[in-house]
C-alpha positions as CSV (number, residue, x, y, z in Angstrom):
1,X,104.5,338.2,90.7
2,X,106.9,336.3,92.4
3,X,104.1,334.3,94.3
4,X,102.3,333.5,91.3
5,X,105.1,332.3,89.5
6,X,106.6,330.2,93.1
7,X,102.6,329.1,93.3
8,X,102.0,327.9,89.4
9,X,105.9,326.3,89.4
10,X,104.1,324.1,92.3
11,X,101.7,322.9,90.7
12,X,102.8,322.1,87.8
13,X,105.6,319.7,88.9
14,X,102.8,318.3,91.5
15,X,100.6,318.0,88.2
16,X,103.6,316.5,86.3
17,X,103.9,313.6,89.6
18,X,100.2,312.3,89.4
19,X,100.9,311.9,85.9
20,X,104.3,309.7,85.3
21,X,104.0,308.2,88.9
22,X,102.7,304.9,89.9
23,X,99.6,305.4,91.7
24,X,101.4,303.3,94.7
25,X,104.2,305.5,94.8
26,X,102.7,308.7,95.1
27,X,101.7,309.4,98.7
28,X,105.4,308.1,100.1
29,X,106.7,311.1,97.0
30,X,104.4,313.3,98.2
31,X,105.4,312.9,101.5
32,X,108.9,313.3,101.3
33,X,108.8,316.4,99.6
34,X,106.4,318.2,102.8
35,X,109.1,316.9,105.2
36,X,112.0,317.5,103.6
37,X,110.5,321.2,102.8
38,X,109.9,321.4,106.3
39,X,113.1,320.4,107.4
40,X,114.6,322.8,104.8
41,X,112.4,325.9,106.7
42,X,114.1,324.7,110.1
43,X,117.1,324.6,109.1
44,X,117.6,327.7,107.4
45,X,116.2,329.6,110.3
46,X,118.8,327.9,112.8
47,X,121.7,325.7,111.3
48,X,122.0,328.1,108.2
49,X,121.0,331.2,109.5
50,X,123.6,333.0,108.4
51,X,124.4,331.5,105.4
52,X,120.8,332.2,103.7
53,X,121.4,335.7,102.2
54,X,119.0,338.2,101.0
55,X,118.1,339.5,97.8
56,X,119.6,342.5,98.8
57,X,123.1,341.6,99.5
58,X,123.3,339.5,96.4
59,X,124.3,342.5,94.6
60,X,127.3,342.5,96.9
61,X,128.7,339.2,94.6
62,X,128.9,341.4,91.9
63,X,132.3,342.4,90.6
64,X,132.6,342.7,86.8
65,X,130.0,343.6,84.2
66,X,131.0,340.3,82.1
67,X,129.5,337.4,83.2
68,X,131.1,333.8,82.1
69,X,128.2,331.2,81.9
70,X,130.3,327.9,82.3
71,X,128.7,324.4,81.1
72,X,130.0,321.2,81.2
73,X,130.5,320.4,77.9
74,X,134.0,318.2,76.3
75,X,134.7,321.7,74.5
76,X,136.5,322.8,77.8
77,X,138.8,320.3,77.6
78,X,140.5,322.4,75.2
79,X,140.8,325.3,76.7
80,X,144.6,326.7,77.1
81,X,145.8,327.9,81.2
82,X,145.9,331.5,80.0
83,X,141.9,331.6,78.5
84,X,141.1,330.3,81.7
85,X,143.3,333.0,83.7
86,X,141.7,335.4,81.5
87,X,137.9,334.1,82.6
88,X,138.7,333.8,86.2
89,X,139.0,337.5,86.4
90,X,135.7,338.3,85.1
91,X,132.4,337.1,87.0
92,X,131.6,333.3,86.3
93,X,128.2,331.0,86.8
94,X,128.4,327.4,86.5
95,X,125.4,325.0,87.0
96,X,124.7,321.5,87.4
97,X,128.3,319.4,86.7
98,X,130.7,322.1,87.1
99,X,131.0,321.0,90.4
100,X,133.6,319.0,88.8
101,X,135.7,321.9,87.2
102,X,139.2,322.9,89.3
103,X,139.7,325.4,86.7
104,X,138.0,328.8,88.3
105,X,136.9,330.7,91.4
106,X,133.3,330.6,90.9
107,X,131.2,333.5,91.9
108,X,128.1,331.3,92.2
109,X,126.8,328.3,91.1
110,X,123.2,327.1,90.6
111,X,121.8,323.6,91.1
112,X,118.2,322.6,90.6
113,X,118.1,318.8,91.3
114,X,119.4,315.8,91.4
115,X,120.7,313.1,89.1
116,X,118.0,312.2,86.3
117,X,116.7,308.7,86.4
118,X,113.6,306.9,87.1
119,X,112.4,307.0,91.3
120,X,115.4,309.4,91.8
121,X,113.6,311.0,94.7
122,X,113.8,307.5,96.8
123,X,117.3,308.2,96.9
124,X,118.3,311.6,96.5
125,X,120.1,311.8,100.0
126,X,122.9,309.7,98.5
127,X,123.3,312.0,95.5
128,X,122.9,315.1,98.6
129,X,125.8,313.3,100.2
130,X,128.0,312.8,97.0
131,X,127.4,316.7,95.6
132,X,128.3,318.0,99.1
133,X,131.6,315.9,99.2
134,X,132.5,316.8,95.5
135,X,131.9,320.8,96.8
136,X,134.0,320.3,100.1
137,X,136.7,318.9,98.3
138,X,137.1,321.7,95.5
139,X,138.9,324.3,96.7
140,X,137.9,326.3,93.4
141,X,134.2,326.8,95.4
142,X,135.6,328.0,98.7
143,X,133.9,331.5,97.9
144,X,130.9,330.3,95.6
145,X,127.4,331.5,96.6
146,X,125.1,328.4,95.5
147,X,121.6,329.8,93.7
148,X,118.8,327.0,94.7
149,X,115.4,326.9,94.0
150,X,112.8,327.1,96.6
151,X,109.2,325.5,97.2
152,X,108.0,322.4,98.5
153,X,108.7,320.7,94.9
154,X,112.1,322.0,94.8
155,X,113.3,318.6,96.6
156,X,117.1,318.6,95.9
157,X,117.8,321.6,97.9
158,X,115.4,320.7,100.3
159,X,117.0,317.6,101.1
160,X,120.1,319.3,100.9
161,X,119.6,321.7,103.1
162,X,117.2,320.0,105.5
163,X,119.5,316.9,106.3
164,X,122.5,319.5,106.7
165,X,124.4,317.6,103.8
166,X,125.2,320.6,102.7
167,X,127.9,322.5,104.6
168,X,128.5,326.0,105.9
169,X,131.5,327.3,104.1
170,X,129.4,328.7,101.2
171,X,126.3,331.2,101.2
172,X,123.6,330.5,99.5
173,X,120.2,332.2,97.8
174,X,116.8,331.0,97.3
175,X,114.9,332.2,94.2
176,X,111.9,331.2,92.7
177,X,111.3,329.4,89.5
178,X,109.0,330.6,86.6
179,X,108.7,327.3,84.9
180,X,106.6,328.9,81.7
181,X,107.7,327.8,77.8
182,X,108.8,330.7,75.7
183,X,108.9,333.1,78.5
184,X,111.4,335.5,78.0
185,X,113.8,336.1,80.7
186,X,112.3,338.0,83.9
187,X,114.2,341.5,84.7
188,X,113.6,341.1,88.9
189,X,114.7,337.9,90.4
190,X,112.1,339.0,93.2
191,X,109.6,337.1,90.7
192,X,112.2,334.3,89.8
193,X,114.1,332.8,87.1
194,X,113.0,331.4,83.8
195,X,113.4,327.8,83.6
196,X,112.7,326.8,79.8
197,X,114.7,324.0,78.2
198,X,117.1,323.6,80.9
199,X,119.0,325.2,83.3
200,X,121.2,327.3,81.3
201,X,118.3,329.2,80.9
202,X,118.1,330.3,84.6
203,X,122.2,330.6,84.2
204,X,121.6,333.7,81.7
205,X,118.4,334.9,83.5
206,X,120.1,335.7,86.4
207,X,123.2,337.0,84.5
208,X,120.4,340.0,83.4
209,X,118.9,340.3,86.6
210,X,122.0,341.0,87.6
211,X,122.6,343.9,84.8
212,X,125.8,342.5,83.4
213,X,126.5,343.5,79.8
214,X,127.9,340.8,78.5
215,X,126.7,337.2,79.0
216,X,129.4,334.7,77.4
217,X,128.6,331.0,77.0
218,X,131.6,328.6,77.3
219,X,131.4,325.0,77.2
220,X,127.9,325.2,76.3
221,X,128.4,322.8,73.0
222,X,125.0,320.7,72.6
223,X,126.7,318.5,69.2
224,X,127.0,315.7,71.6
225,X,126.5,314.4,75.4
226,X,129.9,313.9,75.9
227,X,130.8,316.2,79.3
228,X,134.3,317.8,80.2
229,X,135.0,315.1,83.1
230,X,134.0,311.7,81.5
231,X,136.6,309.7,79.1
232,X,136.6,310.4,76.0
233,X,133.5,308.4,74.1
234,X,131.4,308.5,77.2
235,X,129.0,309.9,78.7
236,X,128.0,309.9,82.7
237,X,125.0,308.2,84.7
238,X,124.4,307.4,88.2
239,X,124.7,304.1,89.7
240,X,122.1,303.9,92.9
241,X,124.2,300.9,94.3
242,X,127.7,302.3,94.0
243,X,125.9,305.8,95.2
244,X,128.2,307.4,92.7
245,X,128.5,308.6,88.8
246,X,129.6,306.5,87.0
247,X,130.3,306.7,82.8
248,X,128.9,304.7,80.1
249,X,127.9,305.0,76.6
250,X,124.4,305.8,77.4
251,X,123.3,308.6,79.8
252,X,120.1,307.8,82.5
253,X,117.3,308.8,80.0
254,X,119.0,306.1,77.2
255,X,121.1,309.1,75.5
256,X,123.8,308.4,73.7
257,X,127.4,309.9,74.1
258,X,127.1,310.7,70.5
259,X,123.6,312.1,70.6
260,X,123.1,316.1,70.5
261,X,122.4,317.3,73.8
262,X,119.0,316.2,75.6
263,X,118.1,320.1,75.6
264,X,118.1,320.9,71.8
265,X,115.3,318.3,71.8
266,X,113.3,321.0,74.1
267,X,114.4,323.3,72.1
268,X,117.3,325.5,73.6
269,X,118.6,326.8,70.0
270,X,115.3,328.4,69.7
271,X,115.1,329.8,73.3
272,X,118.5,331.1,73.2
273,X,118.4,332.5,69.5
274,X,114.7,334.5,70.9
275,X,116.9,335.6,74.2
276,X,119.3,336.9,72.0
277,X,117.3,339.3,70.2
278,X,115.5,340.6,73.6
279,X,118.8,340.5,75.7
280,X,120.4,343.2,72.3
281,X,117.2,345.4,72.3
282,X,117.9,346.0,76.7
283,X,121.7,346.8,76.0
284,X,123.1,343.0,76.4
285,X,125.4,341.2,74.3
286,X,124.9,337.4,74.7
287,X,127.9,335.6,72.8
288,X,129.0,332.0,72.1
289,X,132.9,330.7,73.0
290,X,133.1,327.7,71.2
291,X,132.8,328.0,67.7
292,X,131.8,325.2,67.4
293,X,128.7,324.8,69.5
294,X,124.9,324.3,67.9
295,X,124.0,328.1,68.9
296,X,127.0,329.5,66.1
297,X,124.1,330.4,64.1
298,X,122.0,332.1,66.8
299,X,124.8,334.0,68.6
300,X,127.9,336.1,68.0
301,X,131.7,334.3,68.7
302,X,133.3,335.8,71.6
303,X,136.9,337.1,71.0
304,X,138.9,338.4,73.6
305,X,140.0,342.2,73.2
């Protein structure tokens, strides 16, 4: 299964290339992905050798049966020291931006790409170089195992990892993505993780793979696209010439700061809400922190004990 779903994941995003790529442009894409998979291959059987781990010494991470999905949302600006003492001693997954959070010890961390823009793949190396500094330079990840996708399509940790951007301090795991619509989530990450409307969806697919009994969401707010590290009536983009992020009132795909979150227009209240019901029936609560968020409706408000 896990073949078939690495297999269809690849062509898909090969599919979705020819399609919103100029003709021009597509062989030099094409090849940068082969090499830098290539490179990736090489470099995890020498430079990384012992920082790959296997599926069976993930379970090893484990330490709680509640897992803390953390997003990047402006909600956990709010959050008091003790709540976040209180988190940091149950098992915590951030994803994407939370490279930016000194707030917890995160247990592991998943990252599926780079920043989101037009021709981002031209110069993903400088967004590889700026994620690995922000991850050096956060003592809060000393520990984290990073969760990256594999394939040849998977080009963020391929360049990654195949330009040795990325240091050894952390381990890391490779799963597979199952990049299928209204799939609900997969119980063996042997056959991958379900990548739906974004990648909170893999966040909470790995938290059951992983049989923990509680999944809580925190920071996952979706009203806006206003993020916990950007001023207030911003939102973030990256700047190809400064090779940084920078903020501004509109995100890369023209978003506003005051628009709901790009994923509730790919419908992750309906995913979520679906999950929900599916994650009950196999013995799993799946709750909401902020009261506030877009899935209030769908999900049950965490309180503490």
């Amino acid at each position: 299964m896990g073949i078939k779903n690495l297999l269809y994941n690849e062509i898909k995003v090969l599919y979705g290339i020819f399609k919103h790529n100029q003709l021009n442009e597509i062989p030099y894409h094409l090849f940068i992905l082969l090499i830098s998979f290539i490179k990736r291959k090489y470099t995890c059987l020498g430079y990384y050798k012992n920082k790959k781990i296997s599926y069976k010494d993930l379970i090893n991470f484990k330490k709680s049966n509640t897992l803390f999905v953390i997003g990047s949302g402006g909600s956990l600006n709010y959050l008091k020291e003790n709540e976040w003492k209180k988190i940091d001693k149950y098992d915590t997954i951030g994803f994407n931006n939370t490279i930016f959070l000194k707030k917890l010890n995160f247990n592991y961390h998943i990252n599926r790409a780079t920043h989101e823009g037009p021709g981002a793949i031209f110069y993903a190396n400088d967004y590889c170089n700026f994620f690995s500094k922000k991850v050096k330079n956060n003592n809060f990840f000393k520990k984290t195992l990073f969760l990256f996708p594999k394939g040849i399509v998977s080009n963020f940790p391929n360049q990654l990892l195949g330009n040795k951007f990325f240091g050894r301090r952390n381990n890391f795991f490779l799963y597979t993505t199952i990049r299928k619509r209204n799939s609900l989530p997969s119980k063996n990450i042997k056959d991958g993780l379900v990548h739906d409307a974004g990648t909170l969806t893999d966040a909470i697919n790995f938290g059951y793979c992983m049989n923990y009994k509680k999944i809580v969401l925190v920071g996952i707010d979706l009203y806006n696209n206003q993020h916990f590290f950007c001023p207030p009536n911003t939102t973030y983009t990256w700047d190809r010439f400064k090779k940084k992020i920078i903020f501004s009132k509109m995100g890369a795909k023209g978003i506003s700061h005051k628009d709901k979150h790009n994923t509730v227009n790919f419908g992750i209240i309906q995913t979520i809400g679906k999950w929900k019901k599916f994650l009950k029936i196999k013995g799993v609560s799946l709750e909401i922190y902020n009261k506030k968020s877009l899935l209030k409706k769908n999900l049950e408000i965490f309180k503490w004990n």
